[in-house]
SEKEKOL-22770 format. One record per residue (C-alpha): residue number from 1; residue in one letter; z, x, y. Coordinates in Angstrom, 1 decimal. Layout:
// SEKEKOL-22770
+-----+------+--------+--------+--------+
! seq ! type !      Z !      X !      Y !
+-----+------+--------+--------+--------+
! NUM !    A !      Z !      X !      Y !
...
+-----+------+--------+--------+--------+
This chain:
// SEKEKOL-22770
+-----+------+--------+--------+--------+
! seq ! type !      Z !      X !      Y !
+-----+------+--------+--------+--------+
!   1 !    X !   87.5 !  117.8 !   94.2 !
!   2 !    X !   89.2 !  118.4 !   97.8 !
!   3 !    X !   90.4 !  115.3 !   99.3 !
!   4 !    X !   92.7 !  114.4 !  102.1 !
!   5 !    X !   96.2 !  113.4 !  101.1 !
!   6 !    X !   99.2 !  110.7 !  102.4 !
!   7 !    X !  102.4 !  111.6 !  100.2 !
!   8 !    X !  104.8 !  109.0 !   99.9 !
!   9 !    X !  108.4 !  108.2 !   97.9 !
!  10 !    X !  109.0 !  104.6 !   96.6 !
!  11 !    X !  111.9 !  102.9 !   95.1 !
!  12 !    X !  112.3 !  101.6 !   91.7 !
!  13 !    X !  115.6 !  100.1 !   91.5 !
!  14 !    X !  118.3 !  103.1 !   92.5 !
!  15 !    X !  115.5 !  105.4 !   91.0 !
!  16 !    X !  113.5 !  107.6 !   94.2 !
!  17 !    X !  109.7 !  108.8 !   92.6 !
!  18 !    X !  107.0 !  110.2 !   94.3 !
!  19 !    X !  104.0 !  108.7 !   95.0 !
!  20 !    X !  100.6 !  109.4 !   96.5 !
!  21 !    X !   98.2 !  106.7 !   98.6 !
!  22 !    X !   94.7 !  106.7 !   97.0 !
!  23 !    X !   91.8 !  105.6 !   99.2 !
!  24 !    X !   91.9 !  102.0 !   98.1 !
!  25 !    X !   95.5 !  101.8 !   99.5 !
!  26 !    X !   97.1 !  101.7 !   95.8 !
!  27 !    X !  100.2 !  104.0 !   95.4 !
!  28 !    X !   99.8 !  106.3 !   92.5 !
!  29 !    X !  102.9 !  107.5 !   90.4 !
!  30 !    X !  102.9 !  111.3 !   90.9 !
!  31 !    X !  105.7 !  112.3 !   88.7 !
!  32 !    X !  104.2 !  113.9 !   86.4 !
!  33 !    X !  102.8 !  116.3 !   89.2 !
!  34 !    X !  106.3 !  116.6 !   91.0 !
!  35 !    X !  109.3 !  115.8 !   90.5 !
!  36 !    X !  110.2 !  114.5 !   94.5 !
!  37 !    X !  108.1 !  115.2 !   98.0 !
!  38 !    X !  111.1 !  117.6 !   99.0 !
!  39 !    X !  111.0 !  121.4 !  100.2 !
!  40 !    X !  109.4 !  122.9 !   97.4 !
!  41 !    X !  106.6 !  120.1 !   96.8 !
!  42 !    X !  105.8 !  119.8 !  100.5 !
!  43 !    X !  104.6 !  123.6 !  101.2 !
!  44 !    X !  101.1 !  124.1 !  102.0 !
!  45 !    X !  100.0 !  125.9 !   98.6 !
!  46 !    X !  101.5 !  123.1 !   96.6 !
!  47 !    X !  100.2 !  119.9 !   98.4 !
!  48 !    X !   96.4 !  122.2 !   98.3 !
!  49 !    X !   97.3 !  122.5 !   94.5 !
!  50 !    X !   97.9 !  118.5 !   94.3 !
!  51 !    X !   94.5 !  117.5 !   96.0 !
!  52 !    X !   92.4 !  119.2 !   93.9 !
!  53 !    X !   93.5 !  116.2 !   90.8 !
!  54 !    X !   92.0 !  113.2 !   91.2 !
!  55 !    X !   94.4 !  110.5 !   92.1 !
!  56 !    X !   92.2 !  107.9 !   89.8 !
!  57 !    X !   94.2 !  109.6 !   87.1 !
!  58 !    X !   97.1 !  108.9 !   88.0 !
!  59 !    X !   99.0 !  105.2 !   87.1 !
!  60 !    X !   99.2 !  102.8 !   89.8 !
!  61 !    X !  102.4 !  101.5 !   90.7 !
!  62 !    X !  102.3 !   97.6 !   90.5 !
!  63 !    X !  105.5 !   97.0 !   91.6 !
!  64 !    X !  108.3 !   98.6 !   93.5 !
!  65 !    X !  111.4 !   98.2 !   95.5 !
!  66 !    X !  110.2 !   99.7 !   99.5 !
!  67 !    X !  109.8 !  102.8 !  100.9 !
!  68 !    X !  112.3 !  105.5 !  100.7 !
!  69 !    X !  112.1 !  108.6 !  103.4 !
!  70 !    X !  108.5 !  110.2 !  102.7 !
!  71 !    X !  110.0 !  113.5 !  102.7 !
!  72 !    X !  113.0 !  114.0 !  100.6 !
!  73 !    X !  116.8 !  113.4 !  102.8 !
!  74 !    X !  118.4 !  116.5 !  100.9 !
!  75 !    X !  115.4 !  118.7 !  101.5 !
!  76 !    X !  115.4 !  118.6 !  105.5 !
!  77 !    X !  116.6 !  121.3 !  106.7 !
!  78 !    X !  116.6 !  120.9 !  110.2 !
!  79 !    X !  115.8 !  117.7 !  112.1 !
!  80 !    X !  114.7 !  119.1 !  115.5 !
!  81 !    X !  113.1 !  116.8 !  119.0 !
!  82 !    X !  111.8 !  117.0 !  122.2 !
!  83 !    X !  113.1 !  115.7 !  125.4 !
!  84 !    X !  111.0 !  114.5 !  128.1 !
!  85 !    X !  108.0 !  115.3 !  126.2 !
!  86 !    X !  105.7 !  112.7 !  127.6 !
!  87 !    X !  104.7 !  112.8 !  131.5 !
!  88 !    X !  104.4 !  109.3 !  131.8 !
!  89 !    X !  107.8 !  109.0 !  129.8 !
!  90 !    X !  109.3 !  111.5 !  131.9 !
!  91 !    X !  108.2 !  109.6 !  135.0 !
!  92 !    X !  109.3 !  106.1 !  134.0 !
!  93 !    X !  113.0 !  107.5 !  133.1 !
!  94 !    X !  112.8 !  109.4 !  137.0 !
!  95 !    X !  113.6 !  112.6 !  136.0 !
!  96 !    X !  111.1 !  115.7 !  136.2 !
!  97 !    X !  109.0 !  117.1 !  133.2 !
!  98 !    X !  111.1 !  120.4 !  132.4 !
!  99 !    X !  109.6 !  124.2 !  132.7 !
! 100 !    X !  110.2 !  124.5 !  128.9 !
! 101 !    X !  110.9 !  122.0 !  126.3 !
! 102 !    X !  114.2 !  120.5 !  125.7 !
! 103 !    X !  115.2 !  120.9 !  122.3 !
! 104 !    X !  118.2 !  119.2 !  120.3 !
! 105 !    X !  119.0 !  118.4 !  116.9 !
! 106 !    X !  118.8 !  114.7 !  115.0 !
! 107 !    X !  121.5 !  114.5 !  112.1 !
! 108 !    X !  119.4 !  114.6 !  108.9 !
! 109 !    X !  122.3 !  111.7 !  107.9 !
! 110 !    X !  120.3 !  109.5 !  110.4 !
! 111 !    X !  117.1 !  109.4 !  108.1 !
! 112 !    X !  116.3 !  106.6 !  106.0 !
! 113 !    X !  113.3 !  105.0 !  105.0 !
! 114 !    X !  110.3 !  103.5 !  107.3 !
! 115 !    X !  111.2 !   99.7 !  107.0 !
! 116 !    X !  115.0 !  100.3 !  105.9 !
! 117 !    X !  117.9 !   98.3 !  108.5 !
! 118 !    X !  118.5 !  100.1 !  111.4 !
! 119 !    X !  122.5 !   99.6 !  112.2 !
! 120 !    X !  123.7 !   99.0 !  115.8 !
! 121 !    X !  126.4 !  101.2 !  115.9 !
! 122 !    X !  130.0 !  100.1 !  116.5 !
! 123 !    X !  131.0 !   99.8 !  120.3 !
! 124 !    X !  127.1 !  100.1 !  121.2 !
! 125 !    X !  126.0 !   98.6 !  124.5 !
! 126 !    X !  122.3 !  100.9 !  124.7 !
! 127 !    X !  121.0 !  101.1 !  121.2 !
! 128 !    X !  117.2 !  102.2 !  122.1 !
! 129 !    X !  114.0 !  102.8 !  120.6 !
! 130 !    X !  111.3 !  106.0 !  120.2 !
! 131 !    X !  108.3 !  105.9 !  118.9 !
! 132 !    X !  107.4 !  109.7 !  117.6 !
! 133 !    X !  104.6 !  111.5 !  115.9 !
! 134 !    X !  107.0 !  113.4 !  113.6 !
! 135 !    X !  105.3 !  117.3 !  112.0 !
! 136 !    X !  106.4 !  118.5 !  108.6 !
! 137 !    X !  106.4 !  122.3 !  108.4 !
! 138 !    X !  104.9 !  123.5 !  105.1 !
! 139 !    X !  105.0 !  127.3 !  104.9 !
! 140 !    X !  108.2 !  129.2 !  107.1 !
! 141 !    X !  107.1 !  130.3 !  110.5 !
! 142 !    X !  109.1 !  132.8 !  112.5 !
! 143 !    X !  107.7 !  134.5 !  115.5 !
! 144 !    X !  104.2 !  133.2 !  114.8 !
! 145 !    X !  101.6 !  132.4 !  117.5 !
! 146 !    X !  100.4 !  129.2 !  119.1 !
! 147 !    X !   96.4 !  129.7 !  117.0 !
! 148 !    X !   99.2 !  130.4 !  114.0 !
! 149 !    X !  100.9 !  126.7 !  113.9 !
! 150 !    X !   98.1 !  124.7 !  112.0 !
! 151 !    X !   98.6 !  126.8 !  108.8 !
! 152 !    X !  102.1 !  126.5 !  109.0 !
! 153 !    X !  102.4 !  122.3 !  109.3 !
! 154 !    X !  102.8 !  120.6 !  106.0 !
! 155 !    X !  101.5 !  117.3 !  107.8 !
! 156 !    X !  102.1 !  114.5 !  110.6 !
! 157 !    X !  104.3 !  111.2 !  109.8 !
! 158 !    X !  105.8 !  108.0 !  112.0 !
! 159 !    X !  109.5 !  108.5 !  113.6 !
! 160 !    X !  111.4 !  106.2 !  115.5 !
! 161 !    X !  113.7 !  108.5 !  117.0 !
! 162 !    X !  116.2 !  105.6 !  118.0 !
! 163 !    X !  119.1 !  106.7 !  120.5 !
! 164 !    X !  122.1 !  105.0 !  122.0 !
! 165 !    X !  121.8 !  105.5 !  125.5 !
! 166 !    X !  125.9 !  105.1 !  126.3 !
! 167 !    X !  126.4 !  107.7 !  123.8 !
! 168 !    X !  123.7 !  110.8 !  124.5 !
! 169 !    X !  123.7 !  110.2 !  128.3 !
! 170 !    X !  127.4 !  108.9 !  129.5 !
! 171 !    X !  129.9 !  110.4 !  127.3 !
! 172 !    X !  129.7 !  114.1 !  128.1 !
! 173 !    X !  128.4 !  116.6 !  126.5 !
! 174 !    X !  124.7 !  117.3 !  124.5 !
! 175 !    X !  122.1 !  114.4 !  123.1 !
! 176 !    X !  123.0 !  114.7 !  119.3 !
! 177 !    X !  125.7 !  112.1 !  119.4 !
! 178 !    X !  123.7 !  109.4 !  120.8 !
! 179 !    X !  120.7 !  110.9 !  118.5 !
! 180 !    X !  122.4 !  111.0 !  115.1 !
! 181 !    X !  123.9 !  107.7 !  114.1 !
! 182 !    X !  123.3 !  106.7 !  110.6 !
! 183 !    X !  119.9 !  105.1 !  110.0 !
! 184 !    X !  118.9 !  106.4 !  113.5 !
! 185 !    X !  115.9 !  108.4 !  111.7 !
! 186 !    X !  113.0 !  106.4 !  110.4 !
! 187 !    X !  110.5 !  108.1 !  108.6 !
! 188 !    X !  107.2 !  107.7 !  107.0 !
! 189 !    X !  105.8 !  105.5 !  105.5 !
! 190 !    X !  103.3 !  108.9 !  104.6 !
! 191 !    X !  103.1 !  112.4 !  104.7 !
! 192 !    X !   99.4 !  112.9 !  106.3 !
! 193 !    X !   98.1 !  116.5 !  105.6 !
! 194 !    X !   96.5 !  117.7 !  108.4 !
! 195 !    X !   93.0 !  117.6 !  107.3 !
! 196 !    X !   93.0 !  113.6 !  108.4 !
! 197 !    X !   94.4 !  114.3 !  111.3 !
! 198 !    X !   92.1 !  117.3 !  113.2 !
! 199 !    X !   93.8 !  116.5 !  116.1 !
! 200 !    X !   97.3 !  115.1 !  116.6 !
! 201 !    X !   96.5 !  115.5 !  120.6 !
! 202 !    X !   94.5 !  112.4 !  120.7 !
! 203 !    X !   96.7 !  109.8 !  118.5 !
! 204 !    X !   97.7 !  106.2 !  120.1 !
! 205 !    X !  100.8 !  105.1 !  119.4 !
! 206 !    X !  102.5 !  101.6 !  119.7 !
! 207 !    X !  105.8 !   99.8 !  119.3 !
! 208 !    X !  106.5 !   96.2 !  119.2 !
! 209 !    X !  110.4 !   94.6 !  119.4 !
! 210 !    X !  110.7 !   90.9 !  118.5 !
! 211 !    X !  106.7 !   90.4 !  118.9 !
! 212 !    X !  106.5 !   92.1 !  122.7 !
! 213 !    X !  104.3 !   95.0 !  122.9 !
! 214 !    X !  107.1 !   97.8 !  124.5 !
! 215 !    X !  105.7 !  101.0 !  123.9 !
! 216 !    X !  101.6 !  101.5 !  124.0 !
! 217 !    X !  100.9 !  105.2 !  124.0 !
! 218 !    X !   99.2 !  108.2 !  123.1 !
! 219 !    X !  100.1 !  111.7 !  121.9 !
! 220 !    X !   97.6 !  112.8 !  124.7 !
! 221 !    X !  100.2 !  112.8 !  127.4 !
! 222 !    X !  102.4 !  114.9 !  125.6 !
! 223 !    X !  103.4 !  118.0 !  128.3 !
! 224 !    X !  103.5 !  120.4 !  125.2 !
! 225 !    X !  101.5 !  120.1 !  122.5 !
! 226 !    X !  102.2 !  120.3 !  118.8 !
! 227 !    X !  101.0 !  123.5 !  118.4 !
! 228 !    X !  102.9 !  125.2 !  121.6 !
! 229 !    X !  105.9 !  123.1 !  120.2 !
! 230 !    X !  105.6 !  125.4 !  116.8 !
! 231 !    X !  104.9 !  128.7 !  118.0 !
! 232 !    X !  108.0 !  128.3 !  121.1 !
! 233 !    X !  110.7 !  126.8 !  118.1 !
! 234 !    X !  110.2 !  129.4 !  115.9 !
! 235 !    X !  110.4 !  132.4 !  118.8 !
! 236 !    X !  114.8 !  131.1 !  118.3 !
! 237 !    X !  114.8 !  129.9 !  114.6 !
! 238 !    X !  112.9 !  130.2 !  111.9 !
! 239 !    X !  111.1 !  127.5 !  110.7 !
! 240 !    X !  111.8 !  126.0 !  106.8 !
! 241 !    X !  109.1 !  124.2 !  104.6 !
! 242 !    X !  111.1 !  120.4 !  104.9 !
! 243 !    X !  111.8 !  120.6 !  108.1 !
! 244 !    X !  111.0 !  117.8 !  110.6 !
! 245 !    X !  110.2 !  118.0 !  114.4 !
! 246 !    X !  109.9 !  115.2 !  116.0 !
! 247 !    X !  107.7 !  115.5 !  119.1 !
! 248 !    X !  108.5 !  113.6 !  122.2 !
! 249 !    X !  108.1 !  109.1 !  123.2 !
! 250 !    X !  105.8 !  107.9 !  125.3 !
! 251 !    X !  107.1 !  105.3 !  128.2 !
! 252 !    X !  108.0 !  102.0 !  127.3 !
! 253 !    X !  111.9 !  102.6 !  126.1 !
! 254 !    X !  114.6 !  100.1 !  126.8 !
! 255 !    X !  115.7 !  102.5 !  129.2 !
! 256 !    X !  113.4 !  102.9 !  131.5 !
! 257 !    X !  112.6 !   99.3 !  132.1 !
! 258 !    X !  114.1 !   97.2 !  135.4 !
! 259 !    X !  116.1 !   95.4 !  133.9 !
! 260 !    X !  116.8 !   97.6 !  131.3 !
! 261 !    X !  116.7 !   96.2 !  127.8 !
! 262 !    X !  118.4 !   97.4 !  124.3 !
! 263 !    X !  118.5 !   96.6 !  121.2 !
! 264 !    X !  121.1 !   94.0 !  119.5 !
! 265 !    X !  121.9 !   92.8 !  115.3 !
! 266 !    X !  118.7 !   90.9 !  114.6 !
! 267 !    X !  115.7 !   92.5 !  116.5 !
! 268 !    X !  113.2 !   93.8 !  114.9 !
! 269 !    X !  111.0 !   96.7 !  115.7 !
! 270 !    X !  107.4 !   97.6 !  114.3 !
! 271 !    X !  106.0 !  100.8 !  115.2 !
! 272 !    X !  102.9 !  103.0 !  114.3 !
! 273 !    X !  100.5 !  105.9 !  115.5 !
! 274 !    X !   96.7 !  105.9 !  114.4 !
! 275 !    X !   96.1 !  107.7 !  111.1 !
! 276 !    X !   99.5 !  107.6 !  109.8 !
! 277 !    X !  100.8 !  104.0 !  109.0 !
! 278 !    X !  103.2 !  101.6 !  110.1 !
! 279 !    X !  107.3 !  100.9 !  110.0 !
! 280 !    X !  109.0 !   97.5 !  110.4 !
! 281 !    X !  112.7 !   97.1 !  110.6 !
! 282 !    X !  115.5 !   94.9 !  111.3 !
! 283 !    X !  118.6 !   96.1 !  113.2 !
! 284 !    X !  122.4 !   95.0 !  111.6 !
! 285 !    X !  125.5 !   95.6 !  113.0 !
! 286 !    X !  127.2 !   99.2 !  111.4 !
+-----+------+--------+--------+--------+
């Protein structure tokens, strides 16, 4: 029996395990179908091989010890985003939607878990938030087509692509440093294979910090879509089943409000897009 899919990994003790959602929202042990959610278990023709159980045989997990990365740290290859993705984002930061995406990397040191601390990192003034629909590639595409990107996406998850502003925009140089800090990469809590989600075009997306609605979004506004995203990456590198692209923030970031507002030790952010779950966390100093 075919049925849609959210992956997970789940923490018992110092112990990682993989895990799958059923439909009653009960997380199944899936160890004995992999060993870990990482490059090899998140291509297309394994996760298609893993539906077809039922996850009613599986055990349910009673108990456990929070959310770890849903795909595995070790197994991400590349951590790739998008600048200015989002007219309305691009609008409220006053600076023009460009001819062709901006692309630069994330540190795949920066990931941790969905509702993990987020650290404020030392000699921050502009620590900043992002809510992102992240894509997990399943299957390697290289030179492949815009109508080819579907059957190459392993599935959709939640990132908050968090940035320090001081870093990425006023000390010279690219993004990445104000991009990578540690913890700067929350992800999950799921993997959602892309039969739930027939359309990532037409996802809203929210986050909160300390209670106040900042960001309330929608992947509609996105300048290029997930699919263009796919096809234009992999025309300059190939894409590698474990790799994460994260696709762009709708407006709403510290950044662009008057007067601008960042993050300090004891906010907290929650954050979610439709379909695919929600993260909490609570920022400490590094």
């Amino acid at each position: 029996m075919d049925f849609i899919m959210k992956t997970l990994r789940y923490r018992i003790a110092k112990d990682v395990k993989p895990g799958i959602l059923d439909n009653k929202g009960n997380i199944r042990d899936a160890s004995s179908l992999v060993k870990d959610w990482d490059d090899e278990n998140v291509k297309i023709e394994k996760l298609n091989e893993v539906k077809k159980i039922a996850t009613d045989t599986l055990p349910i997990v009673e108990n456990h010890d929070g959310l770890a990365p849903c795909v595995c740290k070790k197994s991400v290859g590349k951590f790739i985003c998008i600048g200015l993705n989002y007219s309305d984002h691009a609008e409220e930061t006053g600076l023009k939607v460009p001819p062709e995406p901006i692309i630069f990397a994330k540190a795949t040191s920066a990931i941790i878990g969905p509702n993990d601390n987020v650290e404020i990192p030392r000699k921050s003034v502009k620590s900043d938030w992002e809510v992102e629909l992240g894509v997990v590639i399943g299957k390697e595409a290289k030179y492949i087509s815009e109508n080819e990107s579907q059957s190459h996406i392993a599935g959709y998850c939640v990132i908050n692509d968090l940035s320090e502003r001081e870093f990425q925009i006023e000390h010279s140089g690219q993004w990445v440093k104000g991009k990578s800090c540690d913890t700067f990469g929350p992800i999950g809590p799921y993997l959602v294979t892309t039969d739930e989600i027939p359309d990532p075009q037409n996802l809203k997306m929210w986050l909160d910090v300390n209670g106040k609605r900042m960001q309330d979004g929608s992947t509609s506004t996105m300048v290029y879509g997930v699919n263009f995203l796919i096809s234009y990456l992999s025309q300059f590198m190939s894409l590698q089943p474990g790799d994460i692209i994260s696709t762009g923030t709708p407006p709403g970031v510290g950044m662009g409000m008057n007067p601008q507002v960042f993050l300090k030790p004891g906010d907290e952010m929650k954050l979610g897009i439709e379909g695919l779950g929600e993260q909490t966390q609570k920022t400490i100093s590094a």
